[in-house]
C-alpha positions in Angstrom: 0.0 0.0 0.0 2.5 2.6 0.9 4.4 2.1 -2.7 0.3 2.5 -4.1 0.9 5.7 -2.6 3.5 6.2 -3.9 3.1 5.8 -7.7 -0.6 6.4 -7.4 -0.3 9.8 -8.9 3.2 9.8 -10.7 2.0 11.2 -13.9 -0.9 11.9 -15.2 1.4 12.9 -18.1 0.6 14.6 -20.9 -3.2 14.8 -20.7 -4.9 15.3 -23.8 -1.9 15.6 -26.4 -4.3 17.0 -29.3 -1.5 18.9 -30.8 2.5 19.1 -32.0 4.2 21.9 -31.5 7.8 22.5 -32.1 8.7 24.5 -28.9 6.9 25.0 -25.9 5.6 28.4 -25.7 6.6 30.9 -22.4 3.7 29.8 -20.5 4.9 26.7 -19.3 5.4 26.4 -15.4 6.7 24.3 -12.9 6.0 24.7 -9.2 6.8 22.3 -6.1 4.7 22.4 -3.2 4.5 21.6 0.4 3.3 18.4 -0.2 6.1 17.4 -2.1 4.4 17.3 -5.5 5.8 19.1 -8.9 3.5 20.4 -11.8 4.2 21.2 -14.9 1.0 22.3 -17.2 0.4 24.1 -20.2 -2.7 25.1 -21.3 -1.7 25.9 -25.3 -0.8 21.8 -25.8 -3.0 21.2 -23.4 -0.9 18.6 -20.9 -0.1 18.8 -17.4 2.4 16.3 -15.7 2.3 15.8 -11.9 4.1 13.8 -10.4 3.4 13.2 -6.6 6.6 10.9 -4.5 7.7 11.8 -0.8 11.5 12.6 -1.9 11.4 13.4 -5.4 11.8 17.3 -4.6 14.5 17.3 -2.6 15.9 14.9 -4.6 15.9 16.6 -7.6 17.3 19.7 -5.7 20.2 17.9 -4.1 21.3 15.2 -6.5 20.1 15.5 -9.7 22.2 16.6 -12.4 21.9 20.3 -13.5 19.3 21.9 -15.7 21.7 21.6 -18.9 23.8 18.9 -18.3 22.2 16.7 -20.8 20.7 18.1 -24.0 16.9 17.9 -24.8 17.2 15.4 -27.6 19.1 13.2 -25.0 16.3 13.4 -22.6 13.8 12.4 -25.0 15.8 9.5 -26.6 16.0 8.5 -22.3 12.6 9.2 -21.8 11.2 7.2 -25.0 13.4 4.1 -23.4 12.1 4.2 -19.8 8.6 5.5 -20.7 8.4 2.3 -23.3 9.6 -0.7 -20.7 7.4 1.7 -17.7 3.9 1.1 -20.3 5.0 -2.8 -20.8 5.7 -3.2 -17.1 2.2 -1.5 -16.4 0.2 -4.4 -18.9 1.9 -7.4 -16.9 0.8 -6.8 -13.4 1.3 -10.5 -12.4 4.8 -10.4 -13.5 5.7 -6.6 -11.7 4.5 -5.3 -9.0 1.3 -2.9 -9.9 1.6 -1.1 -6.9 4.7 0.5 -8.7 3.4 0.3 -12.1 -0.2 1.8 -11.7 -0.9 3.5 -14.5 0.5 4.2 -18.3 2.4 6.9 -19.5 0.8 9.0 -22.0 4.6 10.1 -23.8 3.8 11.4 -27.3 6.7 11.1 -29.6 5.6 12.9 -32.3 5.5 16.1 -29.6 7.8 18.6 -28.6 7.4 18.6 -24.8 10.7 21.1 -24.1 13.5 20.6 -22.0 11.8 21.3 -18.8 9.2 18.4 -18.8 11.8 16.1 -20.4 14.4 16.9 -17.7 11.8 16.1 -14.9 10.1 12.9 -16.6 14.0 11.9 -16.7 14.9 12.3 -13.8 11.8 11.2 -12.1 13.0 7.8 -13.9 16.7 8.1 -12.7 14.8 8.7 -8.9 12.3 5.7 -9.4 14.5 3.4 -10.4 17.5 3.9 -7.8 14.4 4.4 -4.8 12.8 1.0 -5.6 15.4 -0.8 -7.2 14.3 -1.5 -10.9 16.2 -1.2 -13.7 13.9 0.3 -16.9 16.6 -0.1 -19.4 20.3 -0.2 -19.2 22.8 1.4 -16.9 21.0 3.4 -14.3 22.8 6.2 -12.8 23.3 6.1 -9.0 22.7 9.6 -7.6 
């Protein structure tokens, strides 16, 4: 139950993709709050990723790699791998646990989400997969 809570809200990535855009436009925003919870929504592609896990804000503020370490296209090649095995993982429940693997992941790859929601989808990964000890794809850095 307490991994339900968990992953019970991770993402609820990228609702409603209806449109592909080549850059995100200025209104995207990212806030954390009390509760330990970062949002990123905006309204012109109409998506909003939360992504609710005691931890995940203070670790991305005190051991994730810098904004600008990796480029965007390196994110999103990242993010296409772990977002992939993270949806097959989700359709065998018998074979992984669903109280980690509760819902899909809703990762268009024919949109431009921006560096911002591919740095924290990636490094929500990075901090998922070191916390609970699976391995999505590959080497997993240790942070």
């Amino acid at each position: 139950m307490k991994n339900s809570v968990y992953i019970a809200i991770i993402f609820y990535l990228i609702i409603g993709c209806t449109t592909s855009k080549s850059t995100l436009p200025s209104t995207e925003k990212s806030t954390a709050t009390q509760n330990d919870t970062v949002r990123i929504a905006n309204d012109e592609l109409k998506y909003e990723v939360i992504i609710i896990d005691p931890g995940f804000s203070t670790w991305l503020a005190s051991r994730a790699l810098p904004r600008g370490y990796h480029s965007q296209s390196y994110l999103e090649n990242k993010n296409r791998m772990y977002v992939s095995e993270w949806n097959n993982r989700v359709m065998q429940p018998f074979r992984y646990s669903p109280n980690l693997y509760e819902m899909s992941i809703n990762y268009d790859l024919n949109v431009d989400y921006g560096y911002e929601v591919n740095y924290l989808i990636y490094n929500y990964m990075i901090y998922f997969q070191n916390t609970y000890k699976q391995k999505l794809d590959g080497y997993v850095p240790i942070r």
